[in-house]
C-alpha positions as CSV (number, residue, x, y, z in Angstrom):
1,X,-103.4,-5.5,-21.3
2,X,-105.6,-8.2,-20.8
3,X,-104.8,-12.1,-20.7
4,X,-106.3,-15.0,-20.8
5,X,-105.6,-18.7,-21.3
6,X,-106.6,-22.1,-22.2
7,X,-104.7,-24.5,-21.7
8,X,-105.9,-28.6,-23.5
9,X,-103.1,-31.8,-23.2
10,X,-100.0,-30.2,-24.0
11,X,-101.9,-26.8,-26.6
12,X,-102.8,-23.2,-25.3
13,X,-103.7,-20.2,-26.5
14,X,-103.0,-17.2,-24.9
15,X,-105.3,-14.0,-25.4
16,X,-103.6,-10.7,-25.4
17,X,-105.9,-7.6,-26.2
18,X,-105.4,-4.5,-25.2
19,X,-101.2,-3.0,-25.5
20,X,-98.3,-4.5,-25.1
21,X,-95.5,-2.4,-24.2
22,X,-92.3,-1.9,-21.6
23,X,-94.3,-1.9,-18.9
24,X,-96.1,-5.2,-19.0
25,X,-94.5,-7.3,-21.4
26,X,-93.1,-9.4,-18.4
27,X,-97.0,-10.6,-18.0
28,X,-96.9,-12.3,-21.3
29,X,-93.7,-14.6,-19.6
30,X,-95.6,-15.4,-16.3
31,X,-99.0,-16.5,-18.1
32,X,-96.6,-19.2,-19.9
33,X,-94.7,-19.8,-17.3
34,X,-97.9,-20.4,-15.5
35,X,-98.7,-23.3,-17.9
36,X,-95.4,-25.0,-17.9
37,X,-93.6,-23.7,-20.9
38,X,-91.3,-26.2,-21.5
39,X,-94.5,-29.1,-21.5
40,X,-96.0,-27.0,-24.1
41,X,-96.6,-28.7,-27.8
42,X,-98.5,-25.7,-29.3
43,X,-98.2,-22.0,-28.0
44,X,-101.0,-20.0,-29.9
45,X,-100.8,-16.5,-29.5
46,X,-104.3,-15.2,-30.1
47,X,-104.0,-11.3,-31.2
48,X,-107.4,-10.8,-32.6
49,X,-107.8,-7.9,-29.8
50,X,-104.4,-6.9,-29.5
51,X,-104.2,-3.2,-30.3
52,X,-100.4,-1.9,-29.9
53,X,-97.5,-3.8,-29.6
54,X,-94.0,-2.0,-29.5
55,X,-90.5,-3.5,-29.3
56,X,-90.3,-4.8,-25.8
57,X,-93.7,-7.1,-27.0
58,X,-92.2,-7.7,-30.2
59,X,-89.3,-9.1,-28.1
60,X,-91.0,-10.8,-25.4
61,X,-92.9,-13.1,-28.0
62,X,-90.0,-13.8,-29.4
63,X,-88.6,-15.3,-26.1
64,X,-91.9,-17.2,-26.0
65,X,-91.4,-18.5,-28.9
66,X,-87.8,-19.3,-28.3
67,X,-88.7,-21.0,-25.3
68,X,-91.7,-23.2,-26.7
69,X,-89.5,-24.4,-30.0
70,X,-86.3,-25.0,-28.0
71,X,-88.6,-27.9,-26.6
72,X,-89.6,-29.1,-29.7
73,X,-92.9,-27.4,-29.6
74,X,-94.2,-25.1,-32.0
75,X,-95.6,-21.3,-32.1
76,X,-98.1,-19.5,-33.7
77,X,-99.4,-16.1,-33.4
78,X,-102.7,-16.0,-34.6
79,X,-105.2,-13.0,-36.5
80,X,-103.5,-10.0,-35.6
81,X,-104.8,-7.0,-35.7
82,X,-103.8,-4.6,-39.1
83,X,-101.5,-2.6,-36.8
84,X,-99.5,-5.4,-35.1
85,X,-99.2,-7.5,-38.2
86,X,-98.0,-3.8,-39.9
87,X,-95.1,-4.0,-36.9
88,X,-94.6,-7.8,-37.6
89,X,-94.5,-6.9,-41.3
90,X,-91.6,-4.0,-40.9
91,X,-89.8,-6.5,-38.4
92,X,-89.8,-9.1,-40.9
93,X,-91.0,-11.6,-38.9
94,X,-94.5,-12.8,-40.2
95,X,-92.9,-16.1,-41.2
96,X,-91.3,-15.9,-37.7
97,X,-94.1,-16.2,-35.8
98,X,-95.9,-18.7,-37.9
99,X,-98.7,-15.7,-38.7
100,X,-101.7,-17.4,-39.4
């Protein structure tokens, strides 16, 4: 997996490409936590290059999210690819995640 992120007054984006799986899912946690989670307005979640996601990603974005919204910010996972929207799909949680 590689990440990268950008971070302007209060908004980031976070690119993931590569996989996302059990064994590094905790990186997606420490690149937030990095950027002060809880100051975050907007958490985008750039998935453009993201090629595999299984349940332990499904689940860490979901904290992310969790912990971005309980502060009243918002989250947004952006153009994923056709096989992690197909796992977002099957998950039910397009509307969720705020796909855009």
């Amino acid at each position: 997996m590689d990440l990268s992120m950008s971070i302007d007054d209060g908004s980031a984006t976070l690119r993931v490409a590569g996989e996302v799986d059990a064994h590094n899912c905790d990186q997606l946690s420490a690149a937030v936590d990095a950027a002060g989670a809880g100051a975050l307005r907007h958490l985008v979640v750039d998935a453009s290059e993201l090629e595999f996601i299984d349940s332990s990603g499904i689940s860490a974005l979901l904290a992310l999210r969790e912990r971005v919204t309980d502060h009243g910010g918002e989250f947004e996972l952006r153009d994923p690819t056709p096989a992690v929207r197909r796992v977002i799909e099957i998950t039910g949680l397009l509307d969720t995640f705020g796909v855009a």
